[in-house]
C-alpha positions in Angstrom: 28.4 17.6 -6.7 27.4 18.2 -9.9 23.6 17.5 -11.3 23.2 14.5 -13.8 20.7 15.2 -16.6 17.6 13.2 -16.6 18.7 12.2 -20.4 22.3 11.4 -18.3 20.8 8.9 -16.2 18.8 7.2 -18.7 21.5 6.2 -20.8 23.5 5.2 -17.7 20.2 3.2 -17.0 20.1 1.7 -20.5 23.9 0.8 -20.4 24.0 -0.7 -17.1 20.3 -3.0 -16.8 22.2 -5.3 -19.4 24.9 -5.9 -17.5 23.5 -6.2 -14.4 20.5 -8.6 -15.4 23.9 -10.8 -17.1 25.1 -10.6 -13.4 22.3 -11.7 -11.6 21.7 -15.0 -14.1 25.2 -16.0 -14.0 24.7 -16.0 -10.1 21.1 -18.4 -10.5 21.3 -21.3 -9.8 20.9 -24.3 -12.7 17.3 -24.6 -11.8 16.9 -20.5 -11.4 18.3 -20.3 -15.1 16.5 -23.3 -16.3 13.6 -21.0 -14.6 14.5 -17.5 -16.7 14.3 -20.1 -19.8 10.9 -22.0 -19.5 9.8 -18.0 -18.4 10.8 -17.1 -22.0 10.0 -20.0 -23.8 6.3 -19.6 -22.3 5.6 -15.8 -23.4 7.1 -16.5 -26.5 4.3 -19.4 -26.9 2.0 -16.9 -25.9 2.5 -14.0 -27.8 2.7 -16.2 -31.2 -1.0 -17.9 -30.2 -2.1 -14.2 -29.9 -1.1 -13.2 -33.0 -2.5 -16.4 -34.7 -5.7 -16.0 -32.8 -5.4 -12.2 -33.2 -6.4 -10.1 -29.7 -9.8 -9.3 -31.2 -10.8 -13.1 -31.3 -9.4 -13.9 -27.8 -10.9 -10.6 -26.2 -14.3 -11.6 -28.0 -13.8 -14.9 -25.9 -13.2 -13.2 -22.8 -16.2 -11.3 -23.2 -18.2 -14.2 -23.6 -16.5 -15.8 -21.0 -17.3 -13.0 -18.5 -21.0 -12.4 -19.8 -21.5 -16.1 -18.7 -20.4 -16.2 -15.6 -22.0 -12.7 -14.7 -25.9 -14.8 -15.9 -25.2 -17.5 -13.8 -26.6 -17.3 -9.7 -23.6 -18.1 -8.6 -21.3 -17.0 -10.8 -19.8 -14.3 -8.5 -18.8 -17.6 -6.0 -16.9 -19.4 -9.5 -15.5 -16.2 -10.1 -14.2 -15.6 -6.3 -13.0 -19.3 -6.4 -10.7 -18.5 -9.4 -9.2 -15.6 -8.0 -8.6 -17.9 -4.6 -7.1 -20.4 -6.6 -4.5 -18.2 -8.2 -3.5 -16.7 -5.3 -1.8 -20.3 -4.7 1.4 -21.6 -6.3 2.1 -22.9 -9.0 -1.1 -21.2 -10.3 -1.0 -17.4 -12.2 -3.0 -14.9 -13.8 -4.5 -12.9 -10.6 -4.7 -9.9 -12.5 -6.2 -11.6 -15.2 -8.7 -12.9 -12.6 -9.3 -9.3 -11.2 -9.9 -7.6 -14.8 -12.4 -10.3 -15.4 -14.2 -8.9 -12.7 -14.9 -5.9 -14.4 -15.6 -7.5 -17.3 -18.5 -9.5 -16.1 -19.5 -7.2 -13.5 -18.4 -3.8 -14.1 -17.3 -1.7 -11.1 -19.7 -4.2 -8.7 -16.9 -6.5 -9.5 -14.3 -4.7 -7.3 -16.3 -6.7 -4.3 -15.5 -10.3 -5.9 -11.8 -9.3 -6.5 -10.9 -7.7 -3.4 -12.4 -10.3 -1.0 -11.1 -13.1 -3.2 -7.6 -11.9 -2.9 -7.7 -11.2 0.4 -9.1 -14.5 1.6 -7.1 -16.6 -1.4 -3.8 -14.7 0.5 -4.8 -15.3 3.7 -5.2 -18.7 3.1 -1.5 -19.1 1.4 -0.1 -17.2 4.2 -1.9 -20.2 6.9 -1.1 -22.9 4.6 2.6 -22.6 3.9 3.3 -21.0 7.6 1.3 -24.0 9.3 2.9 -26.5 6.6 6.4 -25.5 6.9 7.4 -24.5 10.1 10.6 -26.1 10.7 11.7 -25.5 7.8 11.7 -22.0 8.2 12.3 -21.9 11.5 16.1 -24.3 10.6 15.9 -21.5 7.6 15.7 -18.4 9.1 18.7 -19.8 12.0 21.7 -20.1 9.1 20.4 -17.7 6.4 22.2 -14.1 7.2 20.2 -12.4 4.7 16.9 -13.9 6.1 18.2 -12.7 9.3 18.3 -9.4 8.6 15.1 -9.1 6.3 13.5 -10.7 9.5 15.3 -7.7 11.8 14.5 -5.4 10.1 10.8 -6.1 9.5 10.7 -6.7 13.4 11.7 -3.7 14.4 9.8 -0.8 11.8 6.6 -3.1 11.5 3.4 -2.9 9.9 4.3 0.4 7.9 7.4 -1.2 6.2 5.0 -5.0 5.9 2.6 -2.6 4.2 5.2 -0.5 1.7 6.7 -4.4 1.1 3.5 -5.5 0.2 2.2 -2.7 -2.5 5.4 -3.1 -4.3 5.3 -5.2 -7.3 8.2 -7.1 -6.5 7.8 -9.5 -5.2 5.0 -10.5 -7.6 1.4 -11.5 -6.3 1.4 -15.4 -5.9 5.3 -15.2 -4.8 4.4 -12.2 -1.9 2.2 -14.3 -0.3 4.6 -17.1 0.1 7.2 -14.9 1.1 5.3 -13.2 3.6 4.4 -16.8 5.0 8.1 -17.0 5.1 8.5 -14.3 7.6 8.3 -15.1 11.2 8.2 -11.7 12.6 4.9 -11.3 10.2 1.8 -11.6 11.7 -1.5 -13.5 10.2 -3.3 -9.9 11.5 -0.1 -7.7 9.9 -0.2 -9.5 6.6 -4.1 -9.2 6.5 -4.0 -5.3 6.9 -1.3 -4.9 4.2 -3.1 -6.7 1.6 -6.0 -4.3 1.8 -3.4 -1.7 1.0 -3.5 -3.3 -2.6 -7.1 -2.8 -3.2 -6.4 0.3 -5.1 -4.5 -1.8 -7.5 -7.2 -4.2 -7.4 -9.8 -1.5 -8.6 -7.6 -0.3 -10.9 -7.5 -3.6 -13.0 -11.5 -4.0 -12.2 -12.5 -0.4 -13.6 -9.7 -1.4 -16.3 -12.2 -4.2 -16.8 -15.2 -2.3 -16.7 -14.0 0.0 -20.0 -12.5 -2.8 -22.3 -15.8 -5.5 -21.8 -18.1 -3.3 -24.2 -14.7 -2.7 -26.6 -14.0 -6.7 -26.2 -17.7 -7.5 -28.1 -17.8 -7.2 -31.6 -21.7 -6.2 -31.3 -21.4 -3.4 -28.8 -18.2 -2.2 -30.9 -19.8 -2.0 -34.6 -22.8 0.6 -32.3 -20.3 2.5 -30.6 -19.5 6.4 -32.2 -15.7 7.0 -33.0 -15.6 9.1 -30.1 -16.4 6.7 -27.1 -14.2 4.7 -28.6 -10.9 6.9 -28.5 -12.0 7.7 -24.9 -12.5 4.4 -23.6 -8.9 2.9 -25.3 -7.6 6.3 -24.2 -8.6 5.7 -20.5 -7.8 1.9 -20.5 -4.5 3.2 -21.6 -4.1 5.7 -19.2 -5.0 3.3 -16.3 -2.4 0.7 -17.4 0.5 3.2 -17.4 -1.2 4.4 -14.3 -0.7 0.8 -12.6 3.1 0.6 -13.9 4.3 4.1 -12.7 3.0 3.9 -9.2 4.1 0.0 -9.4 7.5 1.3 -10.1 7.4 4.2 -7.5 6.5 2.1 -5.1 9.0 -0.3 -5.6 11.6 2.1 -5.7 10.3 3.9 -2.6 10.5 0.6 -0.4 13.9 -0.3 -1.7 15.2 3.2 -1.0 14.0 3.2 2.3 15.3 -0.3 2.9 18.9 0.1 2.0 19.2 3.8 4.3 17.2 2.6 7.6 19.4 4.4 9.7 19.1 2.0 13.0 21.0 -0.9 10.9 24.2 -1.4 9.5 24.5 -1.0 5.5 25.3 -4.2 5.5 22.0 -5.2 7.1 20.1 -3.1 4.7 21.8 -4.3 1.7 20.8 -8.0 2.6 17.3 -7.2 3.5 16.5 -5.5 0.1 19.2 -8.0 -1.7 16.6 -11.0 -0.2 13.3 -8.4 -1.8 14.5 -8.9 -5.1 15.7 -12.6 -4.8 12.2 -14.2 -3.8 12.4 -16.6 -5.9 16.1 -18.0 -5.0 15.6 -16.7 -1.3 12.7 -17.4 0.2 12.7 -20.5 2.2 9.7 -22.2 1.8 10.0 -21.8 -2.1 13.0 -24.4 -2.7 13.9 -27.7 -2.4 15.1 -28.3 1.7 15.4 -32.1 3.0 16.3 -32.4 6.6 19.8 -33.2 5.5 20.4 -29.7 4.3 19.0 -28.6 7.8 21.4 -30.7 9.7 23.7 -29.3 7.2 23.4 -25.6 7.4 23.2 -26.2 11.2 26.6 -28.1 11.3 28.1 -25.0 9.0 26.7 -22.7 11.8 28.1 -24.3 14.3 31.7 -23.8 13.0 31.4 -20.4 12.4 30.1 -17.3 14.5 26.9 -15.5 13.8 27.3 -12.1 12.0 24.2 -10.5 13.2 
């Protein structure tokens, strides 16, 4: 077998994403796709209320934002309290929340973030498991690529519940419902995983940390050229930091996912197929009347079980 160029395998890359993200929208459902568009049609809002602001005003408020929760005595609790409160759905902006941390704070602010996510998470994880039971229990009996996610993750563990959780896919607020989704996880399993994020979480914090002084006008106009081109150079760094190993990560875990070599392909191929489907997949994310249940269980019983 012949090597492919790296130069090769980009272009295959470029040619086939296309395609392949046509595939997988055609294949949402109406509400997925009207999904994908209100996505759109929200960062298109944003981006044009950026550049009308411009960055430099809405930085400036950030700033100013941070600098008043940071003077006030319990500013650290309003701050942990936001970052709890995104961790929920429909609610975003976690990293957001996290950077803000460093803003305010500075590296001290890693403390706020990390415990804030953890116990925003844990809380999720209680919520939607206590809330939803029977749901996913009715879910988890007719779904065959639940059933082999949930194999799977039952038999390799904590170490694959930890590779599942550093990957950025599923996103933040959406991996803690999954996870909730997940009868073979653990409220003790899920807990150790997300403290395998706080890296990530430091990252954005020290992230924080550098662009707070570049974010006021004042401290700006006093800085030398120099600390300047260093401190944009390092937030830069750190950003493309947090994608690569984001994207390593991810690729890692699917990898290893799709060639477990104590399943069938097929197995393997549903698990990581339900990984990248969270949103369409995950039981305790859609709309599921007790009619569907008596449903899918009436479908079951016609047919035999394939796992």
């Amino acid at each position: 077998m012949s090597n492919i160029s790296w130069t090769t395998r980009s272009l295959r890359f470029a040619q086939d994403t296309p395609k392949y993200l046509w595939r997988r929208y055609r294949n949402l459902r109406p509400l997925g796709q009207a999904f994908i568009w209100c996505t759109i049609a929200f960062y298109i809002a944003l981006s044009t209320f950026i550049i009308m602001v411009t960055p430099a005003k809405i930085f400036q408020w950030l700033y100013d934002l941070a600098q008043r929760l940071s003077h006030l005595r319990l500013g650290w609790l309003a701050l942990g309290g936001i970052i709890v409160l995104v961790c929920f759905p429909p609610f975003v902006g976690h990293t957001t929340a996290i950077t803000l941390c460093g803003y305010a704070y500075g590296m001290k602010g890693f403390g706020i973030a990390a415990i804030g996510s953890s116990v925003g998470s844990a809380l999720v994880f209680l919520t939607f498991r206590l809330l939803f039971s029977r749901r996913l229990r009715h879910w988890s009996a007719a779904n065959k690529k639940w059933q082999a996610l949930e194999s799977v993750i039952r038999a390799k563990g904590l170490p694959l519940i930890i590779l599942i959780r550093m990957s950025p896919i599923p996103p933040w607020m959406w991996s803690n419902i999954f996870f909730s989704s997940i009868e073979s996880v653990a409220l003790w399993q899920f807990v150790i995983a997300t403290l395998f994020i706080y890296p990530k979480v430091l990252l954005h914090v020290f992230i924080g940390s550098l662009a707070a002084p570049l974010s006021d006008g004042e401290q700006r106009g006093h800085m030398d050229t120099k600390t300047k081109i260093l401190d944009s150079a390092l937030i830069v760094a750190g950003i493309l930091i947090a994608i690569a190993s984001s994207w390593l990560v991810y690729r890692f875990m699917q990898k290893h996912i799709r060639q477990l070599e104590e399943f069938p392909e097929e197995t393997d191929r549903l698990a990581a197929d339900v990984i990248e489907d969270v949103e369409e997949g995950a039981p305790l994310l859609r709309d599921f009347s007790d009619d569907s249940v008596d449903d899918m269980e009436t479908e079951r019983a016609r047919s035999p079980r394939s796992l």
